[in-house]
Each structure stands twice: as structure tokens, then as C-alpha cells.
N, C-alpha and C positions, 0 to 999 in steps of 0.2 A: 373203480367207479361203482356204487350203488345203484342198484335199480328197482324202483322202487313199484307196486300194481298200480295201478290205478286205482282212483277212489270210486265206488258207486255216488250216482245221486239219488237224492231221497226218493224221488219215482221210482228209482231203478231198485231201489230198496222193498219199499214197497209194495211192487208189481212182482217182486220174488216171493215176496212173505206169503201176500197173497194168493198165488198160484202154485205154491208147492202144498205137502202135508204130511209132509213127516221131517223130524229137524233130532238133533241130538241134544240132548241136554247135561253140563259136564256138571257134579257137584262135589264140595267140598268134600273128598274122603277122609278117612283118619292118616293112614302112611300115603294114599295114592289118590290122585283126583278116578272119580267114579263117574262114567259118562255111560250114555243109554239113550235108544232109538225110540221114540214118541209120535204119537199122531196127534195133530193141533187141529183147530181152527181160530179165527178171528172173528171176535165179536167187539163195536168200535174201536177199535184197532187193536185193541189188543187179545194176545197169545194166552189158550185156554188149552189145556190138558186134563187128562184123566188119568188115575193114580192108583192104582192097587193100595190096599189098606195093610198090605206085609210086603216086606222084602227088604233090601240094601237103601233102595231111595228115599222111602217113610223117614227110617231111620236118619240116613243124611240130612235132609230134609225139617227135621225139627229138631235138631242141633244149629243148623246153618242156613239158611232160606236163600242164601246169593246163589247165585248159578249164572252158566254163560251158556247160551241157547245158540248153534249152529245150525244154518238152512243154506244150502247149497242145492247150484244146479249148474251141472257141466255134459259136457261133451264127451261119450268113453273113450276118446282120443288125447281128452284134452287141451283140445284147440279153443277152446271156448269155454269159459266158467264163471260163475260171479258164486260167494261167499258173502253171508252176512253175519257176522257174530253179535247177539244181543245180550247184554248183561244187565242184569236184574232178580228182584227177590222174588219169590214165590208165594202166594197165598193161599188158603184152601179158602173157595168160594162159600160162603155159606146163607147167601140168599136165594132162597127156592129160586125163584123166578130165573136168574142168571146160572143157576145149574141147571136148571134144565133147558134154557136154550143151547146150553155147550151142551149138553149131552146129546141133543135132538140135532144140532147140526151134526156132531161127530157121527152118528149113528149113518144121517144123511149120506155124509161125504163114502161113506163104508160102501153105503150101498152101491153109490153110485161109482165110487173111482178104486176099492180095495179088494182084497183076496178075502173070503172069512179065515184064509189062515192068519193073517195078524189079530184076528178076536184075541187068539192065546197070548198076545202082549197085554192086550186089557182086563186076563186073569179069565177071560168066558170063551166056554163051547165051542168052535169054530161050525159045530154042526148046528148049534142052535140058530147063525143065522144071525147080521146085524142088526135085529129087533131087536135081539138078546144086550145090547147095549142101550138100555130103558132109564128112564127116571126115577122107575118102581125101585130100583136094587138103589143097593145104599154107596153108591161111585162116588170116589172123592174126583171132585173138579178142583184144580190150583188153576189162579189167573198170574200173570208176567206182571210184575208192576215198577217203579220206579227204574225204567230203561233208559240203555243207552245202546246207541248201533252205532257199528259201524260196519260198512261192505267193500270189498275188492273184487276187480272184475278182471280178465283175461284183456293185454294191454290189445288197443284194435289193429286191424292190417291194413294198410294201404299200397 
């Protein structure tokens, strides 16, 4: 017999997206999928990230723009967990205005809920401090776009 998780409902989807911030993101590699740890936020529902202009994912990236975006939240017993995998292409944001709200929240969310040691994933300082995550510098923002979710959640007890 099969047994299958449970499905999330879009609430439950949703109320995950939005309450976590940091998700994986798996991209096409050449011999091997290339997956990597990201800080997001959402703006009208959709998933905004910030990019370093070197490295493996640039690269990947403008070869390939699909990608499948993972945000999970579990229990470290795991007794309790919901996964959401979203699949979708990637865009580099290029209207000022929409960059710099992703940038101004992400810097937000830094101050308020992160270590300055993950600065070093966004390629800055960790001594300079989440200001040092500005509009001034020349940050690539991508948006998530033509998505599809789906989420599984930890089956319930009764």
C-alpha cells in the first residue's frame, strides 16, 4: 500500500511563503542540478531575490531561467513539517521602482530577523551592517514568475 502526505491548502501554502525567508533554490546545472540557500521576500505575491553578478548561479541562470524554489518549515524531531516546492522562471527585475522595494524590504527583514553573518551570501561586509544592502550598489534583483506550487504537509494525529 502507498502512502501518500498530504496535500497543503493554498492558505497553508501561502501563510508558509510568507512567514519564512530563506528557501533553496535548485537550477539547471550542466552534469548536476545546482541548488543554493537564498533570502526572499514577497512583494504582490510574488518571490524576489537578490543575486550576486559572479559566480555558478549568474551563469546557470542565463543559460536556463526554470528553477524549483523549496521553503520548508519543520519540527527538528520531525513530527511536524509542511514543504512547498515552487517551479518557475527567473527574471532580473529591471524597473528601478520594483528594485528597490525588494531591496529595501530584504535589507528590512536583515535587520530585523537575520545574523549580519549571512551579508556574506549577498556578496557584502557582514561588518558593514544591513544598510550595506542599499539601492546605491548595483544588486541584481530576479522576480519568480510564471509559477506553479505545490506543498505537502506532516500527515495529522489524532
Amino acid at each position: 500500500m502507498v502512502v501518500k502526505l498530504p496535500l497543503m491548502e493554498k492558505h497553508e501554502i501561502d501563510s508558509l511563503i510568507w512567514n519564512r525567508r530563506l528557501c533553496r533554490i535548485a537550477f539547471r546545472g550542466t552534469d548536476y542540478p545546482y541548488i543554493a540557500p537564498f533570502q526572499y521576500v514577497v512583494i504582490n505575491n510574488s518571490l524576489y531575490f537578490h543575486f550576486t553578478d559572479y559566480g555558478k548561479k549568474m551563469r546557470l541562470l542565463e543559460k536556463d531561467n526554470r528553477v524549483c524554489v523549496e521553503i520548508e518549515d519543520l519540527k527538528s524531531d520531525l513530527s511536524e513539517y509542511n514543504f512547498v516546492s515552487i517551479i518557475g522562471k527567473l527574471r532580473i527585475v529591471d524597473d528601478p521602482n520594483e528594485r528597490k522595494e525588494a531591496i529595501n524590504l530584504m535589507a528590512e527583514d536583515g535587520r530585523r530577523n537575520l545574523s549580519t553573518n549571512f551579508l556574506t551570501a549577498h556578496g557584502l561586509n557582514r561588518e558593514d551592517g544591513w544598510d550595506s544592502l542599499s539601492t546605491e550598489k548595483p544588486l541584481i534583483i530576479v522576480r519568480l514568475e510564471a509559477v506553479k506550487e505545490i506543498g505537502v504537509k506532516s500527515p495529522t494525529t489524532q
